[in-house]
C-alpha positions as CSV (number, residue, x, y, z in Angstrom):
1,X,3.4,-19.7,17.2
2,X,3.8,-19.4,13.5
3,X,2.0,-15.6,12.2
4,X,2.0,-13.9,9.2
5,X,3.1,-10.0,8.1
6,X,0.4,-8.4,6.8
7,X,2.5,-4.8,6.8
8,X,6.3,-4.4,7.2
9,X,7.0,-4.5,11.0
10,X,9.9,-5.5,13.3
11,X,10.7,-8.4,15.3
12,X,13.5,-10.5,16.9
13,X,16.0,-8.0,15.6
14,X,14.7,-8.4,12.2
15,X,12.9,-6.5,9.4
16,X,9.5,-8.7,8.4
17,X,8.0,-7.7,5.2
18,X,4.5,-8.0,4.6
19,X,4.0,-11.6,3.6
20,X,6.7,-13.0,5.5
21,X,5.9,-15.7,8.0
22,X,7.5,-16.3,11.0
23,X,7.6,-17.7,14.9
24,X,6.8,-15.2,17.5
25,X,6.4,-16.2,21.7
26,X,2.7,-17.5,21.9
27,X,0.2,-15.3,22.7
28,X,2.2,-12.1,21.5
29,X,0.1,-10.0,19.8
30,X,0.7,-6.6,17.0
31,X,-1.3,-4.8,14.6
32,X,0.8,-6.1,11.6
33,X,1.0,-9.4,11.5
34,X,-1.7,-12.5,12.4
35,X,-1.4,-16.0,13.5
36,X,-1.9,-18.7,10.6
37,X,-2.4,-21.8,12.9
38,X,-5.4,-23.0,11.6
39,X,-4.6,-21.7,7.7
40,X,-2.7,-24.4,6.8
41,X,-2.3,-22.7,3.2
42,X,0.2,-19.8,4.0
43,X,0.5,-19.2,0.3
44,X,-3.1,-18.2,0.6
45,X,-2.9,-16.1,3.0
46,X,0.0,-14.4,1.5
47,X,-2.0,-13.9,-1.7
48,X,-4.6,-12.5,0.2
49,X,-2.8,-9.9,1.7
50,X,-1.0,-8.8,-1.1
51,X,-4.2,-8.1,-3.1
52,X,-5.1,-6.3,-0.7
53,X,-2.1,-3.9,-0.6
54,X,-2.1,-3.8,-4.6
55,X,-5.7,-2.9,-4.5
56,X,-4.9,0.1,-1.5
57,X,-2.2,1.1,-3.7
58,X,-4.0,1.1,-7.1
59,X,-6.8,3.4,-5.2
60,X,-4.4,6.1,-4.4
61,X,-2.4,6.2,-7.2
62,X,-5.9,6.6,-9.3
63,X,-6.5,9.8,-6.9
64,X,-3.3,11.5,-7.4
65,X,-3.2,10.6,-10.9
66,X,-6.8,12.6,-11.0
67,X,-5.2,15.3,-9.1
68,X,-2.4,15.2,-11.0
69,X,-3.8,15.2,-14.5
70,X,-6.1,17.8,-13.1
71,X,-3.5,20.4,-11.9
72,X,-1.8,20.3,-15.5
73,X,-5.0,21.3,-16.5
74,X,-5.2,24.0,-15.1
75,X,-2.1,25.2,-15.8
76,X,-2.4,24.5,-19.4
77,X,-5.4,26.5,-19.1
78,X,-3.7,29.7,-17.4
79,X,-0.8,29.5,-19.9
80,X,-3.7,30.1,-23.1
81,X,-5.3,32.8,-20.9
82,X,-1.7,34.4,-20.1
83,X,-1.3,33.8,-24.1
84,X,-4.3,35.5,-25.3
85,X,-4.1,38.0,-22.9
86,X,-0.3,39.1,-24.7
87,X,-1.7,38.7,-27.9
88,X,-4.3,41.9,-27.0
């Protein structure tokens, strides 16, 4: 049966990045990849799942950009203090 990656896994002594399609015995089963019989447009489901991934990604970089951004901040912010507070 023909499935498709939707994370990196392994199988048949292979690496399978997400995206990749490829034959596995019918009826097996695994949390990262899904049959495409049925989708006859595997370029569509490829699509599909990399939006997904780019949008997954785009939220966490966002977050630890914030954080990020936010700790320099701070520091930035204790420096002055440290600065004014030699300057007295």
């Amino acid at each position: 049966m023909k499935v498709i990656a939707t994370k990196m896994g392994f199988y048949g002594g292979a690496r399978r990045r997400e995206g990749s399609v490829f034959d596995v015995k019918d009826g097996e089963k695994a949390e990262w990849f899904r049959p495409v019989e049925g989708r006859p447009d595997v370029e569509k489901a490829r699509a599909e799942i990399k939006a997904k991934a780019e949008a997954s990604a785009k939220a966490q970089g966002e977050g630890g950009a914030k954080a990020k951004a936010e700790a320099v901040d701070k520091a930035k912010a204790e420096k002055a203090k440290a600065d004014a507070d030699d300057l007295v």
